[in-house]
N, C-alpha and C positions, 0 to 999 in steps of 0.2 A: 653508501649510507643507507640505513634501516627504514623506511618509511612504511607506517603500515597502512590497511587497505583503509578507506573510509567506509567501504560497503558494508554492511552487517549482515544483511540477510538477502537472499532474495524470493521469492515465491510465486505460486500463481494465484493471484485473486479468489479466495473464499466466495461462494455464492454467486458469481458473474452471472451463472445463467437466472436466479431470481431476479435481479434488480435491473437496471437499465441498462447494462452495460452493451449490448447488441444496440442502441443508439448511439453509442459515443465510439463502437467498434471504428466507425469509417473513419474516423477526426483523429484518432488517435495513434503514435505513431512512436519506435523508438528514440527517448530522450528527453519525452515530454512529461514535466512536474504533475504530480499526484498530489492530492488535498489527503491531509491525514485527520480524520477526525473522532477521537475517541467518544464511545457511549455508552458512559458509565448508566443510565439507564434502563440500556437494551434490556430485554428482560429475560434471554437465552443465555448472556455473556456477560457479566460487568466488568470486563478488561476489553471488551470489542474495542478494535479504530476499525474507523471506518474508511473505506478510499474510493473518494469522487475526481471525477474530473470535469472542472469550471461547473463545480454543484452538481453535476448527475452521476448519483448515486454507481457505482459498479460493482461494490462487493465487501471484501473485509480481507484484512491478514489474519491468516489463516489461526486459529485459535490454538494449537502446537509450536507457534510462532511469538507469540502479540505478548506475553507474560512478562517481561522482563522490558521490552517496550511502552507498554501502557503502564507500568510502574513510573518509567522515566516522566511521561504526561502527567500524572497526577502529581507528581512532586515539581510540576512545574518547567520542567525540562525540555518540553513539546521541541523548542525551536533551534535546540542543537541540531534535528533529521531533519531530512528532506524523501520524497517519496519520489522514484523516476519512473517510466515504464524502461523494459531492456529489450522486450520482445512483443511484437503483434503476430499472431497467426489467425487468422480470421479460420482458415479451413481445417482449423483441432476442434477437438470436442469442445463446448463451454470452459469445460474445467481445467482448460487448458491455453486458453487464445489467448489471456493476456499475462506474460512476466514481470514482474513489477523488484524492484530492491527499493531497502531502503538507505539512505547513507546518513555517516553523522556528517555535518555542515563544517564548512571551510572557517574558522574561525580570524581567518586572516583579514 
């Protein structure tokens, strides 16, 4: 039988090295839920989401990414995904320690 992936995307965190995310580096670990918080404000991006973990800040999907996602958010959609980490590497560049996907939610 057919079952398709839940996963949509996966990526590495936009901006990890600007924001906090070298504090939440240690706590954070593969499998652990992502805060997705779109800002439609930002003043760089008005499709940015933003992804924290337990509120500190760590970066953004990636804006080649977030298009077709932050559509879904603003028509209300937000709480079909979930955000997970896949991968920690603490000893990559910045722009590369943390993998993130996101999936649509189990409707069951």
């Amino acid at each position: 039988m057919y079952e398709p992936s839940r996963n949509l995307f996966s990526f590495h965190i936009a901006g990890f090295q600007h924001h906090d995310g070298a504090l939440a580096l240690g706590e954070l670990k593969a499998g652990d839920t992502l805060e997705l918080v779109p800002e439609r404000d930002n003043p760089y991006d008005a499709e940015a989401i933003a992804v924290k973990f337990h509120g500190t800040m760590l970066g953004y999907i990636p804006a080649d990414s977030v298009g077709p996602l932050s559509t879904l958010f603003f028509y209300g959609h937000g709480a079909a995904f979930e955000c997970r980490v896949l991968q920690v590497a603490p000893e990559r560049s910045p722009w590369h320690q943390i993998r993130a996907a996101v999936f649509v939610r189990d409707a069951r």
